[in-house]
PAPA-645265 format. One record per residue (C-alpha): residue number from 1; residue in three letters; x, y, z. Coordinates in Angstrom, 2 decimals, always signed. Example, Ala and Ser with C-alpha at 12.3 -4.5 7.8 and 13.67 -1.06 7.14 Angstrom:
! PAPA-645265
NODE   doba   vexgu        px        py        pz
NODE      1     Ala    +12.30     -4.50     +7.80
NODE      2     Ser    +13.67     -1.06     +7.14
! end
This chain:
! PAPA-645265
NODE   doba   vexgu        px        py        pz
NODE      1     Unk     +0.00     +0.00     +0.00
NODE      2     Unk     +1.65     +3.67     -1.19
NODE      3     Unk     +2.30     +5.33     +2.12
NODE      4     Unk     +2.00     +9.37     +2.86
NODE      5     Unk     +5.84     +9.51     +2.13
NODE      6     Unk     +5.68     +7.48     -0.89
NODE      7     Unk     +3.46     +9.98     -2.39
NODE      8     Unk     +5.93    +13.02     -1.28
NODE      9     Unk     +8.92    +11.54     -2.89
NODE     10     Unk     +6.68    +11.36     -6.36
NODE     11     Unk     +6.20    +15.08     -6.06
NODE     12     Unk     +9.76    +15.53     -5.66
NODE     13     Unk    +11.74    +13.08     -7.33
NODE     14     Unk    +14.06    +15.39     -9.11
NODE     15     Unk    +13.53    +14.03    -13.08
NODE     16     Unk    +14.62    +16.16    -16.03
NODE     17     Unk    +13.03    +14.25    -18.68
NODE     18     Unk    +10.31    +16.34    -20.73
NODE     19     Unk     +7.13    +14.47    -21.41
NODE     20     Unk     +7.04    +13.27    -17.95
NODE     21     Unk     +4.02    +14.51    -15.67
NODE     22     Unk     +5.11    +15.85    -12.58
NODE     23     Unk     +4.30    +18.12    -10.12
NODE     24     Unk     +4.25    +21.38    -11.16
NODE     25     Unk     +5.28    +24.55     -9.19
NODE     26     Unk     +5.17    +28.49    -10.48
NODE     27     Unk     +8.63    +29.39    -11.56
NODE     28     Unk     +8.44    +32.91    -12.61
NODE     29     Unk     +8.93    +32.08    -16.60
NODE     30     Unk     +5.69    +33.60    -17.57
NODE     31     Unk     +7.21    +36.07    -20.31
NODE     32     Unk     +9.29    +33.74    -21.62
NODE     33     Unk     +6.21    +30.52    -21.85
NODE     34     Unk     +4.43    +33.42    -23.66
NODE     35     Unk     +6.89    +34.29    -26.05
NODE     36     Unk     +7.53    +30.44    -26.31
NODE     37     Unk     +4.02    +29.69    -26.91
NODE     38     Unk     +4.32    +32.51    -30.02
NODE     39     Unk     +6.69    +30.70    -31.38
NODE     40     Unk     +5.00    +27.35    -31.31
NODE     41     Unk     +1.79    +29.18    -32.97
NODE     42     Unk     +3.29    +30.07    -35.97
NODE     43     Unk     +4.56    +26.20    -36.92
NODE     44     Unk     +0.53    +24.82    -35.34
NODE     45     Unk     -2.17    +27.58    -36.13
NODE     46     Unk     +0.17    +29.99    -38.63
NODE     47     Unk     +1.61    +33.76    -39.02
NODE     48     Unk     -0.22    +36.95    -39.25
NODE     49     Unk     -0.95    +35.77    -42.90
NODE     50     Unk     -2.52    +31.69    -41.24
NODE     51     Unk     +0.62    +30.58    -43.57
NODE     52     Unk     +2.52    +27.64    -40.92
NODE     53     Unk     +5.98    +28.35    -40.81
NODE     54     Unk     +8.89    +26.10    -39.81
NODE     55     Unk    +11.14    +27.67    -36.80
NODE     56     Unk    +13.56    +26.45    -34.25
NODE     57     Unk    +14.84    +27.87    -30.56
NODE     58     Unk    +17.27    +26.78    -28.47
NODE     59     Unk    +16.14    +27.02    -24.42
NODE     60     Unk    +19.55    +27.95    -22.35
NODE     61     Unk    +19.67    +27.50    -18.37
NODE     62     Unk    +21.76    +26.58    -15.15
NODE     63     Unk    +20.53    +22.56    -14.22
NODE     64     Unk    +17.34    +22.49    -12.79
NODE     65     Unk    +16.16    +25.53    -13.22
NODE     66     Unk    +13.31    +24.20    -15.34
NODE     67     Unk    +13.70    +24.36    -18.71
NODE     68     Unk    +12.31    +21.46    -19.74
NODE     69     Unk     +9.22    +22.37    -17.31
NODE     70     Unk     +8.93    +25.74    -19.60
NODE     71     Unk     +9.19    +23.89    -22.96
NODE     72     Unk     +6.36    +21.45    -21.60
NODE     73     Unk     +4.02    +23.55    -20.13
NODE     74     Unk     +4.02    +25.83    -23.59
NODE     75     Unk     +3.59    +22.40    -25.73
NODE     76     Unk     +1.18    +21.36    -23.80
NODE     77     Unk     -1.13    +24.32    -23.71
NODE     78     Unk     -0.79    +23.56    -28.27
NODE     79     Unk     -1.54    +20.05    -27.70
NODE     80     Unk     -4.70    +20.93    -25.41
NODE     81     Unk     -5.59    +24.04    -27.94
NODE     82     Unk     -4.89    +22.06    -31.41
NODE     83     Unk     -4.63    +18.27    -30.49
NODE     84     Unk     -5.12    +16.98    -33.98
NODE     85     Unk     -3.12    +19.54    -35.47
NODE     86     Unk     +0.24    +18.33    -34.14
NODE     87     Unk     +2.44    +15.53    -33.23
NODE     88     Unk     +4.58    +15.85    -30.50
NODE     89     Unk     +8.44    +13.89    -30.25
NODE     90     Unk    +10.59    +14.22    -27.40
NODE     91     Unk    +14.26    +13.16    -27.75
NODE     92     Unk    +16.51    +12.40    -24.87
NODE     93     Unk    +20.11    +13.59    -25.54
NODE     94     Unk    +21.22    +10.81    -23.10
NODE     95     Unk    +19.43     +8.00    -24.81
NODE     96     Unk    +19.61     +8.50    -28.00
NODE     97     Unk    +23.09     +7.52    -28.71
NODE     98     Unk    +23.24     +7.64    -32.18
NODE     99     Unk    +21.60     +9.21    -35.34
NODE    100     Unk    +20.00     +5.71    -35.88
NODE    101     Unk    +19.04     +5.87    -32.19
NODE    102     Unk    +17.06     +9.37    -32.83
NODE    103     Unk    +15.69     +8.68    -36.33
NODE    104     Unk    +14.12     +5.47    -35.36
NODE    105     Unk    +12.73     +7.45    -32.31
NODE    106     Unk    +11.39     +9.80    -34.18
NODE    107     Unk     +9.37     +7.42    -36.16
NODE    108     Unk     +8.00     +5.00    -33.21
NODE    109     Unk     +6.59     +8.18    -31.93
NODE    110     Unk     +5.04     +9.43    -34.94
NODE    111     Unk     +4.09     +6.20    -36.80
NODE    112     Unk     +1.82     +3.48    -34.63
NODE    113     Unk     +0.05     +1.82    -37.15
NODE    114     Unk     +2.61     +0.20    -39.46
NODE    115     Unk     +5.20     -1.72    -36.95
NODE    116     Unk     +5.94     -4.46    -39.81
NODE    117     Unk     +7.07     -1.66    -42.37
NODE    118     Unk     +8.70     +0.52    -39.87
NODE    119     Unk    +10.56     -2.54    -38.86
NODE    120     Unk    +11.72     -3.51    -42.37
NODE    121     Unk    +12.90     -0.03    -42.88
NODE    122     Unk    +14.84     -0.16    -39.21
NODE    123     Unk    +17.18     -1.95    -37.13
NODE    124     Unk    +16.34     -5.98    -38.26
NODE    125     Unk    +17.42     -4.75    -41.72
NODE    126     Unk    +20.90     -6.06    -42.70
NODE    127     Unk    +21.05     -3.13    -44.98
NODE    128     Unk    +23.50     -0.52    -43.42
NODE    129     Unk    +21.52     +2.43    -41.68
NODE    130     Unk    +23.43     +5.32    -43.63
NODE    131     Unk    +22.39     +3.88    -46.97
NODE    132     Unk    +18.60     +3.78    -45.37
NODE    133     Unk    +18.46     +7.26    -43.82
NODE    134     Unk    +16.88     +8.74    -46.84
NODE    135     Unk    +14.08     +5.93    -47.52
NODE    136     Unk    +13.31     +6.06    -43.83
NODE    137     Unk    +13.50    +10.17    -43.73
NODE    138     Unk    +11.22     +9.94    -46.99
NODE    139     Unk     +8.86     +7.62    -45.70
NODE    140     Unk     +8.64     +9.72    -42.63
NODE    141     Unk     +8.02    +12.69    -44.61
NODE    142     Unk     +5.17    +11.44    -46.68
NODE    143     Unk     +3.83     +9.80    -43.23
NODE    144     Unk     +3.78    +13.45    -41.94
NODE    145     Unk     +2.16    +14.69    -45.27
NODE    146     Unk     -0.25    +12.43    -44.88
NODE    147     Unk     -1.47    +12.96    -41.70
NODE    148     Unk     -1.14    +16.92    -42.44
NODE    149     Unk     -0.19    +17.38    -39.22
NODE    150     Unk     +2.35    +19.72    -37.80
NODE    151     Unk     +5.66    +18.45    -35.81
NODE    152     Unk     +7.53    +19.57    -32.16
NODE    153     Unk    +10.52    +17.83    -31.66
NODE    154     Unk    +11.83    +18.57    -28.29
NODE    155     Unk    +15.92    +17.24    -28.39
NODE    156     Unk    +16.67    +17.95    -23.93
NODE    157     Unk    +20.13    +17.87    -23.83
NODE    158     Unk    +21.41    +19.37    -26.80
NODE    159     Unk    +24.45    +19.01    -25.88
NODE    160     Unk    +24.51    +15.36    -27.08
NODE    161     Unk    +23.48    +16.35    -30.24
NODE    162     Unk    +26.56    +18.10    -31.72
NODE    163     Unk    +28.51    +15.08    -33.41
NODE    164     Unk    +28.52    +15.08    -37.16
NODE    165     Unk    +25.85    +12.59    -37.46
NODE    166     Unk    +23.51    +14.01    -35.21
NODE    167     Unk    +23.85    +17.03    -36.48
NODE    168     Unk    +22.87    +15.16    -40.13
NODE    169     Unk    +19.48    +14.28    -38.54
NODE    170     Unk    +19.36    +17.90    -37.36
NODE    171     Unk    +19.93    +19.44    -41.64
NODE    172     Unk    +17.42    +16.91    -42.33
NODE    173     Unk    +14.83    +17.32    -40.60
NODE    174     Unk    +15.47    +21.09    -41.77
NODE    175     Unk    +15.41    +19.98    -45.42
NODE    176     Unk    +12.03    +18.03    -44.67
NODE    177     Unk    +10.29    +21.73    -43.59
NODE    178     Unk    +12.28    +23.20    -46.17
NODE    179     Unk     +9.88    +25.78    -47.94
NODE    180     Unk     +7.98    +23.97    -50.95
NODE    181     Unk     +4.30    +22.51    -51.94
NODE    182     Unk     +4.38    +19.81    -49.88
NODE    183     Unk     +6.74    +21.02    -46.88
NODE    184     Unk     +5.93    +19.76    -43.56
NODE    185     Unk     +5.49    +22.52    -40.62
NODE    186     Unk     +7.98    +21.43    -37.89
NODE    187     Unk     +9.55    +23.34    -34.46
NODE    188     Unk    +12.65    +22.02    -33.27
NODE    189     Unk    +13.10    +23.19    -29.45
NODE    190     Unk    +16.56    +22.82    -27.98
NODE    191     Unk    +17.36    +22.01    -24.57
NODE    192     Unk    +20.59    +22.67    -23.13
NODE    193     Unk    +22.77    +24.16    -20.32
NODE    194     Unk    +25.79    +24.90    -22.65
NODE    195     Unk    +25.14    +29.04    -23.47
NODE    196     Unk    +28.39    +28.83    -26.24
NODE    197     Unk    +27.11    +24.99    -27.74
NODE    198     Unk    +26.13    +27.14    -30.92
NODE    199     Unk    +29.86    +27.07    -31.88
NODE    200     Unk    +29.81    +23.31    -31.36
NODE    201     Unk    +27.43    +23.17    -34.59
NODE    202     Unk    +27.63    +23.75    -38.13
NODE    203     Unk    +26.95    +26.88    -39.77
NODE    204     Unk    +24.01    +25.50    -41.72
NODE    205     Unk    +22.45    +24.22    -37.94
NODE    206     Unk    +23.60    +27.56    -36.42
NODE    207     Unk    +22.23    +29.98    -38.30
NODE    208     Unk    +18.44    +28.17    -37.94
NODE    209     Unk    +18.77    +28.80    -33.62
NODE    210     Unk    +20.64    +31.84    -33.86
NODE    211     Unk    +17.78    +34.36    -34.10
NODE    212     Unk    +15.96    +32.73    -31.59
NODE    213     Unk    +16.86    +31.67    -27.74
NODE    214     Unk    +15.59    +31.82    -24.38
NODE    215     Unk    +17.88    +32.03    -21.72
NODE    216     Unk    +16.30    +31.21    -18.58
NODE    217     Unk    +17.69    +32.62    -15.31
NODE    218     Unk    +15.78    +31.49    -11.55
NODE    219     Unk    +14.67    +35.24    -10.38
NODE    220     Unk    +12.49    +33.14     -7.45
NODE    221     Unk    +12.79    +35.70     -4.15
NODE    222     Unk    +13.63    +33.59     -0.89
NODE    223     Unk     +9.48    +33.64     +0.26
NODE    224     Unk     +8.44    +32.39     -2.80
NODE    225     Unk    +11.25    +29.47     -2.71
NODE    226     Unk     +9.91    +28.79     +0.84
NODE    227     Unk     +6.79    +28.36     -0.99
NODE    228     Unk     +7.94    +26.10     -3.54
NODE    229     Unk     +9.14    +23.79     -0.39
NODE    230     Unk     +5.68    +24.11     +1.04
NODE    231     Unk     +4.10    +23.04     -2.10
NODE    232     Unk     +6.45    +20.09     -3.06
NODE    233     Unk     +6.41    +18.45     -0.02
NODE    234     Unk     +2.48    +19.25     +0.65
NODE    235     Unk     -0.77    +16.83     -0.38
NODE    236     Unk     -4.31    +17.80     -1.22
NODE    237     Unk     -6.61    +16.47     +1.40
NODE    238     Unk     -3.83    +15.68     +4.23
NODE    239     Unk     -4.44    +18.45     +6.39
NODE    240     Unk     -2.23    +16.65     +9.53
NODE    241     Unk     +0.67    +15.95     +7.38
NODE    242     Unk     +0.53    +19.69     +5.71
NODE    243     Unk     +0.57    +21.01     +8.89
NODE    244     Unk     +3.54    +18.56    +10.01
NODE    245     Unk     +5.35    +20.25     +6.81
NODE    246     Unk     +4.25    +23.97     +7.91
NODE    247     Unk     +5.75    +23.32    +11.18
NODE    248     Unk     +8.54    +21.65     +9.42
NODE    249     Unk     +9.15    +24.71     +7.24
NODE    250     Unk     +9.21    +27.03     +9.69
NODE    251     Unk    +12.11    +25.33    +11.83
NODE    252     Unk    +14.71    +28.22    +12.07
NODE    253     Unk    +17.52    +25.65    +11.57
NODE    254     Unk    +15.39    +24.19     +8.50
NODE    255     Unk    +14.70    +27.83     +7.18
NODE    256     Unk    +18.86    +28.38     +7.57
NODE    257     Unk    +19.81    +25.53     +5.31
NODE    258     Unk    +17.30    +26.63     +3.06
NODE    259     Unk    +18.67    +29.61     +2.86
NODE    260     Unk    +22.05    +28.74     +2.36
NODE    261     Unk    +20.73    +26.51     -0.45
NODE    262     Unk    +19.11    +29.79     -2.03
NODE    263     Unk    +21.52    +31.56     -2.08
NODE    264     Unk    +24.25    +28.99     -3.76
NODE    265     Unk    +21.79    +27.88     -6.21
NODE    266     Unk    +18.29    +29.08     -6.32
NODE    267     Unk    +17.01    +26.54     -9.21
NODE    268     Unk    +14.34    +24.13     -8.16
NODE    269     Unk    +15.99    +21.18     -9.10
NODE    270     Unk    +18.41    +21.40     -6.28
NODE    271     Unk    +15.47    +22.05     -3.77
NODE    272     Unk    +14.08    +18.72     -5.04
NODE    273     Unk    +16.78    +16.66     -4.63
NODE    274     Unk    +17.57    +18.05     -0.88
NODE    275     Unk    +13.96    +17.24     -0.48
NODE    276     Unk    +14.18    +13.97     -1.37
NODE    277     Unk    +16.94    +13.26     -0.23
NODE    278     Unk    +15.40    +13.48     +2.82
NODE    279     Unk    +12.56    +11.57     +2.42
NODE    280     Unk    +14.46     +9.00     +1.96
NODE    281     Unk    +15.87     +9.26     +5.70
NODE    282     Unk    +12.78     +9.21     +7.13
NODE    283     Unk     +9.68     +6.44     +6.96
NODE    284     Unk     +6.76     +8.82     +8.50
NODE    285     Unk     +7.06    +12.62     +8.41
NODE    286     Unk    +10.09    +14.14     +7.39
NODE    287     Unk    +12.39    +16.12    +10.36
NODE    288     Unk    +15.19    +18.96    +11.01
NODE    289     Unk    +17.47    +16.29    +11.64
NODE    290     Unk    +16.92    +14.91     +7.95
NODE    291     Unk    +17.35    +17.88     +6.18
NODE    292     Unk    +19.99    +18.83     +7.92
NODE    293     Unk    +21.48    +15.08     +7.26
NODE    294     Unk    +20.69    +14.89     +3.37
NODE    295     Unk    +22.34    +18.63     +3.18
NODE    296     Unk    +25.68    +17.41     +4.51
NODE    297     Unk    +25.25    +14.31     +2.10
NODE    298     Unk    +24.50    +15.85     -1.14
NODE    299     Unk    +27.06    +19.50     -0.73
NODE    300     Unk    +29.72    +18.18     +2.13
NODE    301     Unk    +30.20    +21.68     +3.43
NODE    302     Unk    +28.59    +23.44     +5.64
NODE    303     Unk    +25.56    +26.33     +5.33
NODE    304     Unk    +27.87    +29.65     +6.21
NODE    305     Unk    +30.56    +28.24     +3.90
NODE    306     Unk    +28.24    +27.95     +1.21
NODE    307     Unk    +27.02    +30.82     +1.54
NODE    308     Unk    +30.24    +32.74     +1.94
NODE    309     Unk    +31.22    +31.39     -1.27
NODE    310     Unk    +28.50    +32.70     -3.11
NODE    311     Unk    +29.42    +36.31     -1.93
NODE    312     Unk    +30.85    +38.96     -4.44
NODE    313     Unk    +34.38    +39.96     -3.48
NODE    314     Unk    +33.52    +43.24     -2.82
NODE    315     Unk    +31.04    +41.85     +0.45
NODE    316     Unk    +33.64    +39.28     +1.26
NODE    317     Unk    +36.06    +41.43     +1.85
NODE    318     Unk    +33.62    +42.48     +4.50
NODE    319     Unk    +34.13    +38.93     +6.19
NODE    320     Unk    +37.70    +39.49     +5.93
NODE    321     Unk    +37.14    +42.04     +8.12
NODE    322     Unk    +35.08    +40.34    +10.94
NODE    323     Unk    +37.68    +37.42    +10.38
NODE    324     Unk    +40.67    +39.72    +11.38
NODE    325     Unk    +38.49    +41.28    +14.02
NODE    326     Unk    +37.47    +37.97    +16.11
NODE    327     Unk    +41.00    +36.75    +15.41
NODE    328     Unk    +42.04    +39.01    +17.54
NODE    329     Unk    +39.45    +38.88    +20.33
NODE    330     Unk    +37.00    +36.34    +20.89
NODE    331     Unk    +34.45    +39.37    +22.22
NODE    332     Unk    +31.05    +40.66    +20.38
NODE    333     Unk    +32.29    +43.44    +17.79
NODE    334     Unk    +30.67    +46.84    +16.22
NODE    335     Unk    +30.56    +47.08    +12.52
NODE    336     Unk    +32.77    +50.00    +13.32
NODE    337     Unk    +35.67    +48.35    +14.59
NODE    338     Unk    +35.66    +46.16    +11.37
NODE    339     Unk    +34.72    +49.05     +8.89
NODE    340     Unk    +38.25    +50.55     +9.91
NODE    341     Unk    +40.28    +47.59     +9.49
NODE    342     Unk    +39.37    +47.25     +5.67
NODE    343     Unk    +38.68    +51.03     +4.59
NODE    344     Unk    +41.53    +50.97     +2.63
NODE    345     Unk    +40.91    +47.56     +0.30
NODE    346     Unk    +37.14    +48.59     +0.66
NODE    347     Unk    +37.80    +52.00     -1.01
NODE    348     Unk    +39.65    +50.10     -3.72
NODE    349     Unk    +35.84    +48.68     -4.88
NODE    350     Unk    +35.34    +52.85     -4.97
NODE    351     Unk    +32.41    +51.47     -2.20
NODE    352     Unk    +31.12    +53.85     +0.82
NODE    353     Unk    +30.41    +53.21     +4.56
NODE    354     Unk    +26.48    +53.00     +3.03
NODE    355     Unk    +27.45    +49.95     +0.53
NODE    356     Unk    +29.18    +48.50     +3.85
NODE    357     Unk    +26.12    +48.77     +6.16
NODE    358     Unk    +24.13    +47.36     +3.42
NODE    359     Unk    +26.42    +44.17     +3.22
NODE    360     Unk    +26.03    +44.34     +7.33
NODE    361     Unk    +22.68    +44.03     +6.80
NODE    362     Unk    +22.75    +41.23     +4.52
NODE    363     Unk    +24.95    +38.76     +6.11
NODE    364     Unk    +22.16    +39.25     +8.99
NODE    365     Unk    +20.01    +38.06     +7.05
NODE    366     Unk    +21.81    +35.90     +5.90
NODE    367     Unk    +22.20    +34.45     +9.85
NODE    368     Unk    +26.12    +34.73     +9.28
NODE    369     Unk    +26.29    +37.63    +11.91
NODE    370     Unk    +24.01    +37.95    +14.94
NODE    371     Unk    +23.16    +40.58    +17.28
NODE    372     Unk    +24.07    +39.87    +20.49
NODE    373     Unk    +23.47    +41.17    +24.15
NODE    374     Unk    +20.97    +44.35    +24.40
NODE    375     Unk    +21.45    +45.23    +20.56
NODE    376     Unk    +18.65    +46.23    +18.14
NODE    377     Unk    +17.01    +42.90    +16.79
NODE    378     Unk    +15.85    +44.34    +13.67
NODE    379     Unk    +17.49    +45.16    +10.08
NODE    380     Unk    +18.62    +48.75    +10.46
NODE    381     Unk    +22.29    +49.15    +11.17
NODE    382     Unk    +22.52    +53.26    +10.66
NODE    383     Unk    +24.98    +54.01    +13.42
NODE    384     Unk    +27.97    +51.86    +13.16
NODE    385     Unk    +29.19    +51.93    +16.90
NODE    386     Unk    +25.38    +51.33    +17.75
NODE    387     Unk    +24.90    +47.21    +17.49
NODE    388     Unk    +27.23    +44.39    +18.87
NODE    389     Unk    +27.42    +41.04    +16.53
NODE    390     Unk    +29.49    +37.86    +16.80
NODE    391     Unk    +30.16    +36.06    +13.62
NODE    392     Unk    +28.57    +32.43    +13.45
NODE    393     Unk    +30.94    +31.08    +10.71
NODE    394     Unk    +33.85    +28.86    +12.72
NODE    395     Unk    +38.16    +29.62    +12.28
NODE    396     Unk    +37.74    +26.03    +10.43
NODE    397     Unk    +34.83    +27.53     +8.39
NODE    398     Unk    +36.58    +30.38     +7.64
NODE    399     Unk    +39.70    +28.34     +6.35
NODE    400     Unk    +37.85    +26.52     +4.14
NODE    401     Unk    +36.51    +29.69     +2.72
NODE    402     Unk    +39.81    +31.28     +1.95
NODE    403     Unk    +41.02    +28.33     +0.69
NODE    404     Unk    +38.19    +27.39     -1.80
NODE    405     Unk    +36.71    +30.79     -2.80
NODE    406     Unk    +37.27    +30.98     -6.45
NODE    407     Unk    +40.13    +33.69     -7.86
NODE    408     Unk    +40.86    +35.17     -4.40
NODE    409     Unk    +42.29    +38.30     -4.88
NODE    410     Unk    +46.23    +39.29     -3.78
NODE    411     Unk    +45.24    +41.48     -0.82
NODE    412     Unk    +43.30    +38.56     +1.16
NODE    413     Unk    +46.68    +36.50     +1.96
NODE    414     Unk    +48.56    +39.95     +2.83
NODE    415     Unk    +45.95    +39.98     +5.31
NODE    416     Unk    +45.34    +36.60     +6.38
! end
């Protein structure tokens, strides 16, 4: 019998694979689904002038970020709007292997009715696959003629795409939709997280996704990735276990290592596979304590570091500062005290004392810096010698942060 948890780890199994349905979550890609959506229109319904027009784009992003979430959602809504308008093939950069590997894919997806001539034309034929491409590319062709339907290929993962025969499927297809009498309408949508795999291809591929790309970039504020959490890990019509996960989610060492994972990478596929990570710790309800665990499993360091190493130089230097400062005493400190022992590598970022209470303010937030004793709780730092902090990131922390921190600048090891 499928358990409570059983269901949560369906809802957050972390699977890239488009075509799969999944639990779907608000990302903040609404101008970009509606500009994809455009696109789609003018290869299923038609331009201004009804006239279908073959097109291709290539969909950039970071892993997990939901790109192939965005391509779905947009096909979808065509499939819903125009279902017998359209056939729909999604490639798998991973699986398909080879050009015979895609081509043959390409026609069990399309073609369900005629298994004994698809066969003959495919693998069981002795006949070497090169010197078939073009009867099975024609067949395919007239299939699609046929049926006068319109075609979405969706290739996720590019990136497996750019050897020479691949990229012969690729000019084919093209020459299929090329403009004639009997041209077939077809969108080829690109999936990848290489932004410079353009240059991989040739010119002839190239030039058909040059003029047209969406690069997608998480813009999710920290509430609203709380929310996603909430809404992964939550069921319809379990109102104890949702409030189990609101209590969960509101854990101030849960909301920390959230945090810390925001700010490193704030791309939902990460927050899905912390998530289940977890899940798979636990057999009832899901804990601190597992979080916490499947954190230090998956990223190894701990939250502060992480989120040190996400900083800009020009706030780091900052921590350089309350580094030098507890190094020398153990005590609370006043953002004073370490605003005077980097002024002169702070000026060098031609920053003021307002960018520095800023970053004071942030690394609050952030739960890297406290206040301490009798000081002011809340966010405003205006008088420098007003608050008292201590600095919640370890001298073994801090090592590893120096020592890992990408490019560090010259002037860290004259201080350090």
């Amino acid at each position: 019998m499928e358990t409570l948890m059983d269901q949560v780890r369906q809802r957050v199994v972390p699977i890239r694979r488009t075509g799969w349905t999944k639990t779907l979550v608000t990302l903040g890609y609404e101008t970009e689904e509606e500009y994809l959506k455009s696109v789609i229109k003018q290869v299923v319904v038609g331009n201004s002038d009804g006239v279908k027009v073959s097109t291709s784009i290539m969909v950039y992003g970071p892993p997990g970020c939901g790109k192939s979430q965005l391509v779905d959602k947009a096909v979808k809504f065509h499939e819903k709007e125009h279902k017998q308008a359209l056939d729909v093939v999604r490639l798998e950069g991973v699986y398909c292997f080879s050009l015979q590997d895609s081509v043959m894919e390409i026609c069990n997806q399309i073609i369900d009715d005629d298994g004994a001539m698809l066969e003959g034309l495919g693998q069981d034929d002795s006949t070497p696959f090169d010197e078939r491409l073009e009867g099975i590319l024609y067949y395919l062709k007239n299939k699609l003629i046929e049926t006068k339907k319109s075609l979405i290929i969706i290739i996720d993962g590019m990136e497996k795409f750019i050897d020479d025969s691949s990229q012969r499927l690729l000019y084919n297809l093209f020459d299929i939709s090329a403009n004639s009498a009997f041209s077939v309408p077809i969108c080829i949508i690109g999936i990848t997280t290489c932004v410079d795999i353009l240059d991989s291809f040739e010119k002839r591929v190239r030039s058909r996704f040059s003029h047209r790309q969406i690069n997608l970039i998480p813009k999710v504020e920290f509430p609203a990735y709380l929310g996603w959490a909430t809404e992964l890990l939550s069921l319809s019509n379990k109102k104890e276990w949702n409030l189990q996960v609101q209590s969960l989610l509101e854990n101030k060492e849960v909301i920390k290592i959230l945090r810390s994972l925001y700010e490193a990478d704030r791309c939902i596929g990460q927050l899905k596979r912390l998530l289940y990570t977890a899940t798979l710790m636990c057999d009832d309800t899901i804990t601190p304590a597992s979080i916490k665990d499947a954190y230090t499993q998956l990223f190894g360091m701990q939250c502060h570091v992480l989120m040190a190493l996400d900083l800009p130089v020009s706030e780091l230097v900052v921590l350089l500062g309350i580094f030098k400062k507890i190094q020398r005493s153990q005590q609370a400190w006043q953002p004073a005290e370490v605003f005077e022992i980097i002024k002169k590598p702070y000026a060098s970022f031609q920053l003021r004392k307002d960018d520095f209470i800023k970053t004071i303010i942030k690394l609050q937030d952030m739960e890297i810096i406290v206040p301490v004793g009798g000081s002011h709780q809340n966010r405003c730092v205006s008088n420098l010698n007003e608050s008292y902090y201590k600095c919640e990131i370890s001298f073994v922390e801090f090592t590893e942060i120096w020592k890992t921190y990408p490019n560090l600048p010259s002037f860290f090891n004259e201080f350090l």
